[in-house]
SEZA-553345 format. One record per residue (C-alpha): residue in three letters; x, y, z. Coordinates in pm, whole numbers, plus 50000, padded with zeros to 5 digits. Example, Ala and Ser with C-alpha at 12.3 -4.5 7.8 and 13.67 -1.06 7.14 Angstrom:
2
ALA512304955050780 SER513674989450714 
% end
This chain:
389
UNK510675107047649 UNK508685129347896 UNK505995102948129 UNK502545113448077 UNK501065122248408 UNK497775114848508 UNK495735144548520 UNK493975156548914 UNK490185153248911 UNK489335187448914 UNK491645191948619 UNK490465161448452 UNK486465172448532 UNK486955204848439 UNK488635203248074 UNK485755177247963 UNK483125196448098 UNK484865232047977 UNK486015215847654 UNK481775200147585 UNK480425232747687 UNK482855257647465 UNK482905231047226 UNK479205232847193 UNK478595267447173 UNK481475277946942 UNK479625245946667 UNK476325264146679 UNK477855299646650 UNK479795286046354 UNK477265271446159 UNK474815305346257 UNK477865322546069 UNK478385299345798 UNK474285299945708 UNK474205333745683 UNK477685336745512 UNK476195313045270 UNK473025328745213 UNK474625363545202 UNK476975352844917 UNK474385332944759 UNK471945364444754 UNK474845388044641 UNK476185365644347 UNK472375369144192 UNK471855408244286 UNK471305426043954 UNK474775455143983 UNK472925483944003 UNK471075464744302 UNK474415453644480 UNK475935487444478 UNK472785502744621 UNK472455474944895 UNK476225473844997 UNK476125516144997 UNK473085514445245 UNK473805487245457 UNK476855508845575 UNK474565538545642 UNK470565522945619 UNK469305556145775 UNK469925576245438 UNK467245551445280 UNK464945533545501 UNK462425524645301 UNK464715515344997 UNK466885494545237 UNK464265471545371 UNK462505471444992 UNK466105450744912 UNK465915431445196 UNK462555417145173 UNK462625412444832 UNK465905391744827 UNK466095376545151 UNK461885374045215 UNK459735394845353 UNK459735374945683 UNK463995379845710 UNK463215403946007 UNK460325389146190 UNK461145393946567 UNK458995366546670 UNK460095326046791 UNK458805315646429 UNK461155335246311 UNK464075312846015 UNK466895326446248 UNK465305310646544 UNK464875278446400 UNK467585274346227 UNK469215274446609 UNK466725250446703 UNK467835226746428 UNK471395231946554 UNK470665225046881 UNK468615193846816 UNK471315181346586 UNK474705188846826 UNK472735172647124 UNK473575137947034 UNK477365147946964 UNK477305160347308 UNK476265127747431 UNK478645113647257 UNK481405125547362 UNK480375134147667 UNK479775095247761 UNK482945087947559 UNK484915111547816 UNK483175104648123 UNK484105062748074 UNK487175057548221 UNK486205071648497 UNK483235047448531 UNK485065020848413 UNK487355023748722 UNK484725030048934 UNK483074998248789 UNK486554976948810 UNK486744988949184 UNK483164974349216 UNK483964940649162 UNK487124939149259 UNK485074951949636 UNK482494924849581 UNK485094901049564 UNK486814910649869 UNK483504908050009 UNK483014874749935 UNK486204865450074 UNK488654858349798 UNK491154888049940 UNK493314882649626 UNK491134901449367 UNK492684933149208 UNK491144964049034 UNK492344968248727 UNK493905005848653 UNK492285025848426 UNK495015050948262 UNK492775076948111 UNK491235083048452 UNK491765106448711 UNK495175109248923 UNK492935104249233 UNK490345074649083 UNK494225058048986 UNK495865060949292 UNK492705051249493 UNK492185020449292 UNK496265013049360 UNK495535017049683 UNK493084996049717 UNK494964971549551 UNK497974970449818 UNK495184969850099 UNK493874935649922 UNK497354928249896 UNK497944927250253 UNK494974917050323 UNK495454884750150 UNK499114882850295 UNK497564886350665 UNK495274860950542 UNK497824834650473 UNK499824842050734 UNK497174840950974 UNK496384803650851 UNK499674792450880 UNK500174808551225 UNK496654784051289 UNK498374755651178 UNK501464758851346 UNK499984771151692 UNK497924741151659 UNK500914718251633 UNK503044739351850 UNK500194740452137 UNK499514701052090 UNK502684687852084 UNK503784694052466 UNK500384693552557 UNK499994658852445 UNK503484645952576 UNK502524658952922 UNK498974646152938 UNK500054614952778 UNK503214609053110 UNK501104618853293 UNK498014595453233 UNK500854569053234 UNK501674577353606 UNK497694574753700 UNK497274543553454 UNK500824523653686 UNK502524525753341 UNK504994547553483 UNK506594547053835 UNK505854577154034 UNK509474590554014 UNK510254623854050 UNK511814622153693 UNK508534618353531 UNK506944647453730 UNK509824669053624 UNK509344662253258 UNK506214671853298 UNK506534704153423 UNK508874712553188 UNK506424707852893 UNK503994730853124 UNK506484754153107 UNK507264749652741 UNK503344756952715 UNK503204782752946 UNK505994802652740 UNK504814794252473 UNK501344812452567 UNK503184840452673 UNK505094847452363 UNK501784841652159 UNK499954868952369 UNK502914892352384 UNK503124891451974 UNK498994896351962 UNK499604927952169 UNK502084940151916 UNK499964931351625 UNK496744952151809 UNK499304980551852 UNK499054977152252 UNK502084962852326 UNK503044987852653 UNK506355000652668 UNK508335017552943 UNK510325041052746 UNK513815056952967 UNK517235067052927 UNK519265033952890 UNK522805024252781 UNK523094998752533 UNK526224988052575 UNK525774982652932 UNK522754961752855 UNK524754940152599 UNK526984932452823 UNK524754922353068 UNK522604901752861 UNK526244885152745 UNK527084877853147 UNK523994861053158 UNK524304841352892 UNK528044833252943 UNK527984801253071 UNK525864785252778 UNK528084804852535 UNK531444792352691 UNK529674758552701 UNK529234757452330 UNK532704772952248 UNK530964801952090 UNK533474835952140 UNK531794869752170 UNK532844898652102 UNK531894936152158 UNK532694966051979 UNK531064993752112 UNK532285027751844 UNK529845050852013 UNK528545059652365 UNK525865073352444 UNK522065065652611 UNK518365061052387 UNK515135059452500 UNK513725025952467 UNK512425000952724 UNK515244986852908 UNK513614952352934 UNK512024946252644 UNK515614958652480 UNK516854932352655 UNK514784905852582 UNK515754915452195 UNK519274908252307 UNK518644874152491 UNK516904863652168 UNK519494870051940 UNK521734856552158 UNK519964825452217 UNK519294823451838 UNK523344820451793 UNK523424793552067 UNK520814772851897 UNK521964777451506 UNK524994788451467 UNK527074757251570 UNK529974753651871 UNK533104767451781 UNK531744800351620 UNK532184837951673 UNK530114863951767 UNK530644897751720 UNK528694918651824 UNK529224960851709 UNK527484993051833 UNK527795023951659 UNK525275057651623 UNK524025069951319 UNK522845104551249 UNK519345098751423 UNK520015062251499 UNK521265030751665 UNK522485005151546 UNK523004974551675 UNK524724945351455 UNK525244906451544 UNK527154886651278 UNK528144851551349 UNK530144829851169 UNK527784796851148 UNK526134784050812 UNK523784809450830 UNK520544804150610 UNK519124797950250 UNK519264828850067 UNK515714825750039 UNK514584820550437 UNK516004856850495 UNK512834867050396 UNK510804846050576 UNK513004841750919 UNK510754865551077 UNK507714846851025 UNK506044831451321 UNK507034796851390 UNK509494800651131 UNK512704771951147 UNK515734778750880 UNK516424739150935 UNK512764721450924 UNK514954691851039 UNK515294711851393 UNK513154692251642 UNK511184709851954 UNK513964698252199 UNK516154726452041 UNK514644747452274 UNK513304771952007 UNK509604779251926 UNK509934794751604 UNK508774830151785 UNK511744844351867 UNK512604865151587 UNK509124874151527 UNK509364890451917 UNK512364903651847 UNK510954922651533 UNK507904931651704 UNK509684948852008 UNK511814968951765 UNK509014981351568 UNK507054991251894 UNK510165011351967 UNK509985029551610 UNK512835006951453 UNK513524973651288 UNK515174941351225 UNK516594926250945 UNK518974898550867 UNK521774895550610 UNK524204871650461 UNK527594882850519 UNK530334875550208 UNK532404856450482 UNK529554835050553 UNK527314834950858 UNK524194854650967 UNK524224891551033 UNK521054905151222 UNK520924944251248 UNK518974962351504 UNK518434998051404 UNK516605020751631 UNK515495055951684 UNK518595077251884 UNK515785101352020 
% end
């Protein structure tokens, strides 16, 4: 069975006005034709013959007779039947007809014209609720209005929808900056009031784990502020001609020592060559992250592999390991800022929880994307896919 489409507003304006209007006029022309059908045939039936045949004769040719035709008219149909002026029966009887199809036109009219308002009036308060702050109120959809009013109001409902979706993840982003910000900040003030307090010896050992939760901090302020740049759509990027594979294995050299110390194996298949256009070093920090996600996650003793191949107008770039991978349901959520597949993970782990979320936010600056998949062998696939041009 055939859907039923939703008709444009024009369309949709036009056919209800068109169809009232039409409608309106053909109803009084009609019942102007059905009175004076009426009366004609009423008039006839009680014409004496002889009077009949002399009225139907002459009202083909009324010139032959004048005065004989008008005699029959105003003695059968009154001797007002032709009276030019307003007064006149014809005259009112239209202003009877007019005073009686008004309030049909009303009707229907109004009857037409309410879905329109009633999605009008649905976007209303679904607008006033937004207002007020509750970001998960939807419009209802109207069918019987216009294409436009319908796709507006479903519209409007994806726009709360992501507005309420920024709205929780902006809360839990609080949180969890919150926690992430106070947690090194309070180890470090709390060493170091132990060194002014004589809890603590001044040994160079304190002074160092001090600094490094500074620098924990510092990054951590640095991711935060390069992720708010990508979210305001001013993240700057120094687009040139670059070779990916080249970069891999770079980013692998520099990162060898921590891989061979964790008996991780990498591997790179590179199927295509060939340069894109993308920002050297943020494509690298992309890499780093990935590869420093595999360090932290996957386990010792796993393998890497790591493939490059060009699509038809793209690049992509594909790193499957062989860990434990996630839940089925974190895939979704991995992204997420200070997102942890393993909520057992402590800080020490070296990861923030803002990794992938950089790594997704440099790809999409570049006019790409991340996403992450569970292999059948088991593991964690993350493919980069970026524009070739």
């Amino acid at each position: 069975m055939k859907e039923k489409r939703p008709q444009t507003l024009w369309r949709w304006l036009c056919l209800r006005i068109l169809t009232l209007a039409i409608g309106t006029v053909v109803l009084i022309a009609l019942c102007m034709w059905l009175r004076f059908t009426v009366q004609y045939l009423w008039i006839t039936h009680h014409m004496p013959p002889e009077v009949l045949q002399a009225f139907e004769a002459l009202r083909e040719h009324p010139e032959r007779d004048p005065a004989r035709y008008h005699a029959i008219v105003d003695r059968w149909w009154g001797i007002r039947y032709t009276d030019p002026s307003i007064a006149s029966s014809d005259w009112i009887t239209v202003g009877i007809l007019v005073m009686v199809t008004i309030p049909f036109i009303v009707y229907f009219g109004l009857r037409h014209a309410r879905p329109l308002s009633q999605q009008f009036s649905a976007l209303r308060h679904a607008a006033d609720a937004v207002t007020a702050g509750r970001f998960d109120a939807r419009s209802a959809l109207i069918t019987a209005a216009p294409a436009e009013v319908q796709h507006f109001a479903a519209d409007f409902n994806s726009m709360t929808q992501q507005l309420a979706h920024y709205e929780r993840e902006l809360r839990a982003s609080h949180v969890a900056m919150a926690h992430e910000l106070r947690s090194p900040l309070t180890a470090a003030i709390g060493r170091l009031q132990g060194l002014i307090d004589g809890v603590f010896e001044a040994d160079p050992r304190h002074h160092h784990l001090i600094m490094s939760q500074l620098r924990y901090l510092s990054r951590l302020i640095d991711d935060l502020h390069l992720l708010s740049l990508a979210d305001a759509g001013q993240l700057i990027l120094e687009p040139a001609a670059c070779d990916a594979a080249e970069l891999l294995r770079e980013r692998i050299a520099w990162l060898k020592p921590q891989l061979d110390s964790a008996a991780i194996t990498v591997t790179l298949n590179v199927a295509d060559r060939g340069t894109l256009c993308a920002d050297a070093f943020r494509l690298g920090q992309v890499f780093t992250i990935l590869l420093e996600n595999t360090l932290r996650y996957a386990g010792p003793g796993t393998a890497l592999n790591i493939s490059l191949r060009r699509q038809a107008t793209h690049w992509v770039m594909a790193f499957e390991d062989t860990g434990p991978g996630v839940a089925p349901d974190f895939l979704s959520a991995m992204f997420e800022r200070f997102s942890r597949g393993d909520t057992s993970r402590a800080r020490h782990s070296g990861g923030s929880g803002l990794g992938l979320s950089i790594a997704r936010a440099i790809c999409r600056a570049h006019g790409g994307d991340i996403c992450a998949s569970l292999p059948a062998g088991g593991g964690l696939c993350l493919r980069i896919t970026l524009p070739a041009r």
